[in-house]
C-alpha positions as CSV (number, residue, x, y, z in Angstrom):
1,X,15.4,135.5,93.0
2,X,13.2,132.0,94.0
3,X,14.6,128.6,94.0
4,X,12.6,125.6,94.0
5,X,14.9,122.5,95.5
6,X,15.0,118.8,95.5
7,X,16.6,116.5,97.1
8,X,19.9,115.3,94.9
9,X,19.8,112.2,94.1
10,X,23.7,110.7,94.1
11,X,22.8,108.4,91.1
12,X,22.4,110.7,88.4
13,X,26.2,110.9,88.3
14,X,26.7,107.4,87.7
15,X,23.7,106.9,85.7
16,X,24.1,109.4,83.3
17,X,27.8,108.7,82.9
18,X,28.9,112.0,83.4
19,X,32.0,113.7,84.6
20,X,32.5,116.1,87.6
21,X,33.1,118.9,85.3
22,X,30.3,118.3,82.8
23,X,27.6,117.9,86.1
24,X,28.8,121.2,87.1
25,X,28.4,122.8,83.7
26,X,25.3,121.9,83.3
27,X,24.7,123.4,86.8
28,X,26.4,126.4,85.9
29,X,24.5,127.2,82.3
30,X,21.6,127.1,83.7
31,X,22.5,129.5,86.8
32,X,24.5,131.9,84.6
33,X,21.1,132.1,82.3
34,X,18.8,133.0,85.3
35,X,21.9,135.4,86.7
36,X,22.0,137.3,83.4
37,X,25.5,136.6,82.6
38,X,26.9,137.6,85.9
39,X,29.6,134.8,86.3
40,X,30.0,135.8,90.1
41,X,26.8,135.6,90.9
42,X,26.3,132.0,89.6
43,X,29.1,130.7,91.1
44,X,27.3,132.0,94.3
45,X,24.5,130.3,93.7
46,X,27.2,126.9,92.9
47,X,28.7,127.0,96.3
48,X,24.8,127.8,97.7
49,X,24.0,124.4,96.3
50,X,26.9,122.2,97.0
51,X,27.2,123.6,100.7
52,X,23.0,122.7,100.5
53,X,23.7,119.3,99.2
54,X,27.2,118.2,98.6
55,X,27.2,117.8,95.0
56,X,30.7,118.1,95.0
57,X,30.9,115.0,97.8
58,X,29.7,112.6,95.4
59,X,32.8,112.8,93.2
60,X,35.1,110.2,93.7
61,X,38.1,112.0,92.2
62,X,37.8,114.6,95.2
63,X,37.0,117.3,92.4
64,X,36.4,120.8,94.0
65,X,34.6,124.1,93.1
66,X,37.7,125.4,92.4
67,X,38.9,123.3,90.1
68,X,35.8,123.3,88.2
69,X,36.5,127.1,88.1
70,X,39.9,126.4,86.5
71,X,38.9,123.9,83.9
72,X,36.7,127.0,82.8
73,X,39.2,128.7,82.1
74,X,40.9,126.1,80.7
75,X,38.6,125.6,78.4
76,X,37.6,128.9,77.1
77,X,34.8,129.1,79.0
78,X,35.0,131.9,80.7
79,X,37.9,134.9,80.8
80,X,39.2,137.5,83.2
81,X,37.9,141.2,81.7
82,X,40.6,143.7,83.1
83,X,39.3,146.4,82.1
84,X,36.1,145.6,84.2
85,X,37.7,143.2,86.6
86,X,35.4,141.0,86.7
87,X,35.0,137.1,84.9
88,X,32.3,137.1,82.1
89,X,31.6,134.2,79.6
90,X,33.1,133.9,76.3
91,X,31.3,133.0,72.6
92,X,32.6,129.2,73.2
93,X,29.5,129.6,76.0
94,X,26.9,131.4,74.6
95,X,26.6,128.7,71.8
96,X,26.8,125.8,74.4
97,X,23.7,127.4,76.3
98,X,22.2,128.0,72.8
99,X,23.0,124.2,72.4
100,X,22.0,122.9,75.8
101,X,18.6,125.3,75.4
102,X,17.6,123.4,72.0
103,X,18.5,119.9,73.4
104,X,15.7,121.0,76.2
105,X,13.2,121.8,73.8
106,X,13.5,119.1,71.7
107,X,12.7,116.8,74.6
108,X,9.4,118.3,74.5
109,X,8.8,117.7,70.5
110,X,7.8,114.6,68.3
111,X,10.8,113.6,65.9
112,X,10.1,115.1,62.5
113,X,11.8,116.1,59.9
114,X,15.1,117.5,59.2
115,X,16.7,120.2,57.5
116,X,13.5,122.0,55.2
117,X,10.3,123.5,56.4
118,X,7.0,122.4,54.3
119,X,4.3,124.3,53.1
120,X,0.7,122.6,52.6
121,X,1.0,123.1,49.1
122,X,2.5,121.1,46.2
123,X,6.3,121.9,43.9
124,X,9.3,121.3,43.9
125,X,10.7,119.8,46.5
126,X,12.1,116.5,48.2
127,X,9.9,114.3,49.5
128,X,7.1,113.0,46.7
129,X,3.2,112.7,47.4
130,X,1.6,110.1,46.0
131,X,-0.5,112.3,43.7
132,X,0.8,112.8,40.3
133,X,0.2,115.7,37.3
134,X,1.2,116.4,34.3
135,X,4.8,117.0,33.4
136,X,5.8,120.7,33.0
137,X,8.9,121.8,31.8
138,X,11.6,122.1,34.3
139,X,10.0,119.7,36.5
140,X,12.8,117.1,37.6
141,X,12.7,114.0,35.5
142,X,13.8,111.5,38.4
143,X,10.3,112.2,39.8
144,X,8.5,110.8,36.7
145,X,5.4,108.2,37.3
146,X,6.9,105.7,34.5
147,X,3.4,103.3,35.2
148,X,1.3,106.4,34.8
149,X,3.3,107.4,31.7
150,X,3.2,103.9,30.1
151,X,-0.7,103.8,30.5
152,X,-1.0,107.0,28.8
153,X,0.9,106.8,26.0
154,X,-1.0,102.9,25.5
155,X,-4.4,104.6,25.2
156,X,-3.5,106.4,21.7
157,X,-0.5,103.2,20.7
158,X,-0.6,100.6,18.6
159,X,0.7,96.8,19.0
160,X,3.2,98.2,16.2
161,X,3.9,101.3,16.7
162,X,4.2,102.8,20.4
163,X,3.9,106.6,19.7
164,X,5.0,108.9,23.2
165,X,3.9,112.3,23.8
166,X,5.0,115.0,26.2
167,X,1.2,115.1,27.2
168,X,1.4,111.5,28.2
169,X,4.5,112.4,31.0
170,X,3.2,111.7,34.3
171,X,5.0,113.3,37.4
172,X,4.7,113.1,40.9
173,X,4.3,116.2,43.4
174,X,6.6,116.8,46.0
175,X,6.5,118.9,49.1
176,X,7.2,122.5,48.2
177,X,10.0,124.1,50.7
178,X,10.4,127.4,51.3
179,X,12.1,129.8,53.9
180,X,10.5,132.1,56.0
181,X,11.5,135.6,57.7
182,X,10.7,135.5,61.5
183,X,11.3,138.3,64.3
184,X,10.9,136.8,67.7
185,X,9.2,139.2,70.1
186,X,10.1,139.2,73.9
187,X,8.6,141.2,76.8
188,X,11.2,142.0,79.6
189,X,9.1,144.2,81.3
190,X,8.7,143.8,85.5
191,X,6.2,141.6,84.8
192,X,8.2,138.8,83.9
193,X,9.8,138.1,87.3
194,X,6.5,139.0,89.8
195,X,4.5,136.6,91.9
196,X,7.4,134.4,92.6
197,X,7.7,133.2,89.4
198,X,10.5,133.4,86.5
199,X,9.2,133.5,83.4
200,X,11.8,135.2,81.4
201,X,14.3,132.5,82.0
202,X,12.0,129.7,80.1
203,X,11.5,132.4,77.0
204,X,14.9,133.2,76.8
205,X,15.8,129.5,76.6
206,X,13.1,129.1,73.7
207,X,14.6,132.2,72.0
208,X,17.9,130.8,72.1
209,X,16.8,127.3,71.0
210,X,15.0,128.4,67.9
211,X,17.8,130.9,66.7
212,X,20.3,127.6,67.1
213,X,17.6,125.5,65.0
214,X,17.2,127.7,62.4
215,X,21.3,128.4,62.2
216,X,21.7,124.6,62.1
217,X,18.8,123.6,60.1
218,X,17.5,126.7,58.5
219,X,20.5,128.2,56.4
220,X,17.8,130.2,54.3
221,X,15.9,131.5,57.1
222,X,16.2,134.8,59.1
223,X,15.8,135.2,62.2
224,X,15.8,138.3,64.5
225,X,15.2,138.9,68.1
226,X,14.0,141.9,69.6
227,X,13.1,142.9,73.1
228,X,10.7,145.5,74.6
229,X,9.8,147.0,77.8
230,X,9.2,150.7,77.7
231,X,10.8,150.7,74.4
232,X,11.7,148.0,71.9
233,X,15.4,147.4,70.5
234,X,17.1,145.0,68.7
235,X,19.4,142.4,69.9
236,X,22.0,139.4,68.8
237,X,21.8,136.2,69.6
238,X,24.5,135.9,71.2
239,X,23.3,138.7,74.1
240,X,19.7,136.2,74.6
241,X,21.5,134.0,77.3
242,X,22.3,137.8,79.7
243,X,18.8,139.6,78.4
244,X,17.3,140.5,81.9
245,X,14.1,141.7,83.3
246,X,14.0,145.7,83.5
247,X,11.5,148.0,85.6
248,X,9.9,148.4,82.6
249,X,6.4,148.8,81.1
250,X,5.1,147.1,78.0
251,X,5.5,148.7,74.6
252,X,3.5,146.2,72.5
253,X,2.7,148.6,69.9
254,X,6.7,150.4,69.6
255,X,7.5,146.0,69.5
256,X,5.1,145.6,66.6
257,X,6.5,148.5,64.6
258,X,10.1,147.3,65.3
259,X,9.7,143.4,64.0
260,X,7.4,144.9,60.7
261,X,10.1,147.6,60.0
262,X,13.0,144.6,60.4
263,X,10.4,141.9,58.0
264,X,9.9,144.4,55.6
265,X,13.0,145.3,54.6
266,X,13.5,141.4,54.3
267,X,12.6,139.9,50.6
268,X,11.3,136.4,51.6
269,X,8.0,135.3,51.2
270,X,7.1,134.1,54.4
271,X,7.0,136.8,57.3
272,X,6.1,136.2,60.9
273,X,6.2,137.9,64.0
274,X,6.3,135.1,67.3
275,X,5.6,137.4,70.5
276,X,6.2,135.8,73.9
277,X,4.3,137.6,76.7
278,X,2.4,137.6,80.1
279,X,1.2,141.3,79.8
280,X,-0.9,143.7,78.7
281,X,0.5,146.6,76.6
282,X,0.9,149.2,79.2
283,X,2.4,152.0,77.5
284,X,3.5,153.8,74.6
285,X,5.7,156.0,73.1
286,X,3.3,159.7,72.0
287,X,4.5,162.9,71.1
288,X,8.6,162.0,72.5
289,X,7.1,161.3,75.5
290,X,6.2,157.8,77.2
291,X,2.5,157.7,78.0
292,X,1.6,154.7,80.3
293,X,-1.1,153.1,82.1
294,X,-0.5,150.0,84.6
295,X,-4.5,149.9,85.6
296,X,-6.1,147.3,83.4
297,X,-6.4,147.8,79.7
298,X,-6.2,151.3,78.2
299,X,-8.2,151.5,75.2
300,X,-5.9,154.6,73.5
301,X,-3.2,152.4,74.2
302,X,-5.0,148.9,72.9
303,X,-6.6,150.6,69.7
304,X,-3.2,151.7,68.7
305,X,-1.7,148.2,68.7
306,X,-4.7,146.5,67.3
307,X,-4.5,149.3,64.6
308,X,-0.9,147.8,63.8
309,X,-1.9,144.7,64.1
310,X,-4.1,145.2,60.9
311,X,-1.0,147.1,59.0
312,X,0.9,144.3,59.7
313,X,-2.3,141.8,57.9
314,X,-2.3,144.4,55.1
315,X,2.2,143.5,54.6
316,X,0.8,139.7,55.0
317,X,2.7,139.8,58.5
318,X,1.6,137.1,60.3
319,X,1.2,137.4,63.9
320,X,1.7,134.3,66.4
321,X,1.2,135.3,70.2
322,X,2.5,133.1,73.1
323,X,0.8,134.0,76.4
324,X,2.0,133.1,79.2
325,X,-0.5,134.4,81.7
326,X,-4.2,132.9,82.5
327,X,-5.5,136.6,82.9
328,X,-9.0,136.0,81.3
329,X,-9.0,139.9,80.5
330,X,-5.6,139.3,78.9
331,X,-6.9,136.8,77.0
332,X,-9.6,138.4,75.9
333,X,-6.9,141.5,74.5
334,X,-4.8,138.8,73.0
335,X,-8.0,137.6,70.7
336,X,-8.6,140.8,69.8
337,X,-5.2,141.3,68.5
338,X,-5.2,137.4,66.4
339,X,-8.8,139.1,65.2
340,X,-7.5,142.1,63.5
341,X,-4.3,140.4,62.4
342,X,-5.8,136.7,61.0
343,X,-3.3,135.5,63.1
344,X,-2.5,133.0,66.2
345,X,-2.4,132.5,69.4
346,X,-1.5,130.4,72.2
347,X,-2.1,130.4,75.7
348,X,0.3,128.2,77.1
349,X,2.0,127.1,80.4
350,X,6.0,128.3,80.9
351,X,6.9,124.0,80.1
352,X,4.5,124.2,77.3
353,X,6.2,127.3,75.3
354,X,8.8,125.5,73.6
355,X,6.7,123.1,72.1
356,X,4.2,125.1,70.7
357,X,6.7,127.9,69.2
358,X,8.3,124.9,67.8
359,X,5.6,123.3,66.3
360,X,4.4,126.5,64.8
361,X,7.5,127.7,63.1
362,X,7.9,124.1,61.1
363,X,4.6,124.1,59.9
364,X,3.7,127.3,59.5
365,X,4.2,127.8,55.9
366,X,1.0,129.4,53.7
367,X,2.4,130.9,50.9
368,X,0.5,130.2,47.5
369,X,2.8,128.2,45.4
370,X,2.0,127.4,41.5
């Protein structure tokens, strides 16, 4: 594991108003993220810093370690497992790092919105467009254009006789809103930790960011989460915070099948597949055995997954690919894969991710709407 230290500045207590216990926390989420889940470790890593640079020495209510440990407890944080015998983290803190991971995020975005996604197409909705049509029935009658109505029903009226039509009912268009089915791809395989750098810590913050959007915000939305190395699995949101990086290949194509599987036993409109990697797809699953190849692209194994990549098309899947890795050979796999799919993709920096997955879930709405 790499840390990258500055030097603590004493202020931030005072200036962001915060107590003892809620400068250690935020401390603490963020270490127990990186650690997996492994409360010991973490608190390691807490005592590491405070011996480093006496974080603990600027509070002037002479609050310890320790008692942050006990107001843990205290507060459901985290619980003593007896049948392991070990402390592990409770529910209460997997939605406050779910919390604390969309407050992050959101730093990055423009305010928009709230509470719908839009489609670039016209219907019932909330919010009116200043373009009007005619009035159909079971269109809502509080979005009538009463000018555009009056005119109309004046061309064909008399000075004493004013004679209204349901052909002369003008109404305005709204923003249609829809939901959407999403299965968020991401890679654990070694790759994710090399060179010094940790990059599944930034996608499992964006994973657990969007799930606590869309369980806020997005009542009618789905969305699942699964995770691939050699193989690809299913998990809950509530495991994202502990997923950890395995010795693993990358089963792009066995990942692919999984999300398309989940979507399309989903009956909503909308269907998308996000992916998050840095890697090529190294391996797959033939004949019950795993066939793999770490040496630069495999064409068996690339044809396969741009072969999926077109079922999913044909299911109107759409696929949105965040990579994380500069690779121009990489790149140059990833476009083949948006090619055969008609879909997306990004090539973004670790702080960037957020923002663009963000961004592309809200508007990414094309359904045809009549």
């Amino acid at each position: 594991m790499h840390f990258r230290y500055q030097q603590w500045d004493e202020r931030f207590n005072r200036q962001a108003g915060k107590s003892p216990f809620d400068t250690l926390w935020d401390l603490f989420q963020e270490l127990l993220t990186i650690s997996g889940g492994d409360v010991s470790q973490a608190m390691r890593w807490l005592n590491d810093i405070d011996k480093e640079y006496g974080v603990t020495d600027q509070f002037e209510e002479g609050y310890g370690i320790g008692d942050f440990i006990e107001e843990m407890q205290d507060r459901g944080y985290i619980r003593f497992d007896e049948e392991e015998s070990i402390m592990v983290p409770t529910s209460k803190t997997d939605r406050s790092i779910r919390e604390k991971s969309l407050h992050e995020i959101f730093r990055q975005l423009k305010k928009g919105g709230k509470g719908e996604h839009k489609t670039p197409h016209t219907g019932r909705g909330l919010e009116r467009q200043p373009e009007t049509r005619n009035w159909a029935p079971g269109d809502d009658i509080g979005h009538i254009d009463s000018v555009g109505t009056l005119m109309n029903m004046l061309q064909h009226s008399s000075l004493d006789q004013f004679q209204l039509r349901e052909s002369d009912l003008e109404v305005y268009d709204t923003d249609h809103h829809t939901s959407a089915s999403t299965v968020l791809l991401i890679d654990l395989s070694h790759s994710m930790i090399l060179y010094g750098e940790d990059r599944i810590t930034p996608a499992k913050k964006v994973a657990m960011a969007l799930s606590e959007m869309i369980m806020r915000n997005f009542s009618s939305d789905s969305l699942d989460i699964v995770a691939f190395g050699n193989e690809a699995w299913e998990i809950a949101v509530k495991d994202l915070p502990y997923l950890k990086v395995g010795p693993y290949h990358t089963n792009t194509l066995q990942a692919l099948r999984v999300a398309r599987s989940i979507l399309q036993r989903k009956k909503f409109s909308n269907k998308q597949i996000f992916m998050i990697t840095d890697g090529k797809p190294s391996c797959m699953i033939e004949n019950g055995r795993l066939y793999k190849n770490s040496f630069g692209l495999d064409r068996k194994i690339v044809n396969k997954v741009l072969d999926e990549a077109v079922v999913c098309r044909r299911k109107q899947i759409d696929i949105t690919t965040f990579m994380i890795a500069r690779d121009p050979y990489l790149q140059n796999f990833v476009r083949e894969l948006t090619d055969a799919n008609k879909g997306r993709a990004y090539y973004s920096s670790l702080n960037e991710l957020g923002g663009y997955i963000f961004e592309d879930y809200i508007r990414n709405r094309r359904k045809n709407v009549r």
